[in-house]
C-alpha positions as CSV (number, residue, x, y, z in Angstrom):
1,X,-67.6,69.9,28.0
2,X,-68.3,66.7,26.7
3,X,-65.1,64.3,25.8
4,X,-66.3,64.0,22.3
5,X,-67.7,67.4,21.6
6,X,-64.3,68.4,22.5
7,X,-62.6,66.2,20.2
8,X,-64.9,67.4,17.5
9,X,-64.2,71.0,18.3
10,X,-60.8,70.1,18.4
11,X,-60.9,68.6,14.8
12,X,-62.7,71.8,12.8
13,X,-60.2,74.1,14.6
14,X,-57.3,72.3,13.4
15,X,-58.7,71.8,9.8
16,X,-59.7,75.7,9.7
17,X,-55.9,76.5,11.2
18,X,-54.3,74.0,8.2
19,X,-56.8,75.7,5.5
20,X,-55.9,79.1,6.7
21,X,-52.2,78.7,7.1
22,X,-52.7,76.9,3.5
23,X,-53.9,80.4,2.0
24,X,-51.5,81.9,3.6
25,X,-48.7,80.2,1.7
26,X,-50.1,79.6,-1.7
27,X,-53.1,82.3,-2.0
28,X,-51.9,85.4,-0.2
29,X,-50.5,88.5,-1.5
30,X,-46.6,87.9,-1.9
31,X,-46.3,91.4,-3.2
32,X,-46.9,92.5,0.7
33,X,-44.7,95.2,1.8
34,X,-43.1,96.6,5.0
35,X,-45.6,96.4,7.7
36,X,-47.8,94.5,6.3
37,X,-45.1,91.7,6.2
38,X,-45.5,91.8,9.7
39,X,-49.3,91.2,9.6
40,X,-48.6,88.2,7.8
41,X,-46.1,86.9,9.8
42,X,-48.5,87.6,12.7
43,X,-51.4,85.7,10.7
44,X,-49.0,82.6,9.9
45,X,-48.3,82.7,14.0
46,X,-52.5,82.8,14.5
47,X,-52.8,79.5,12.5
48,X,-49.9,78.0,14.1
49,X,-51.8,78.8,17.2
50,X,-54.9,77.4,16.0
51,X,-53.8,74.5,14.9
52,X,-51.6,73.7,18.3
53,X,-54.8,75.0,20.2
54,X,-56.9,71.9,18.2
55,X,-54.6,69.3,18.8
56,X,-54.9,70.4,23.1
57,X,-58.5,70.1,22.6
58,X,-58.4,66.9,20.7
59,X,-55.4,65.2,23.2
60,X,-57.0,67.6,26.2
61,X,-56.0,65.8,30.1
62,X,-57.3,67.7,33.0
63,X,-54.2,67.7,35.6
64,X,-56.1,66.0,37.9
65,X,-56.2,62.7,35.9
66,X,-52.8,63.1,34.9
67,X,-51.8,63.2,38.3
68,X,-53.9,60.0,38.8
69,X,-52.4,58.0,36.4
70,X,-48.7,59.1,37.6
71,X,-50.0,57.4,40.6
72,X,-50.8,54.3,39.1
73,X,-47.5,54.0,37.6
């Protein structure tokens, strides 16, 4: 995948994570009761997860160039 692409990728997943975790706090039910407290919980955990998954695609290093630039060093 191209470096950019990626980045760009990267980006729109984060933004969609932040908007969704964003709903999640100030839009959402907060009259949700016993198991469907979990499900929130579990959705707030999904756009945690999508937001850490955008910032690997944004900063993304393959380990062979991270082992190249230990090298270096």
């Amino acid at each position: 995948m191209d470096k950019g692409l990626r980045r760009i990728a990267g980006v729109i997943l984060m933004v969609a994570g932040i908007a969704f975790a964003a709903w999640l706090v100030f839009g959402a039910p907060h009259d949700w009761d016993g198991d469907v407290r979990l499900v929130r919980m579990a959705l707030g955990l999904a756009a945690t997860g999508m937001i850490s998954g955008g910032a690997r695609l944004i900063f993304w290093q393959p380990k062979s160039e991270s082992a190249e630039a230990t090298d270096v060093a």
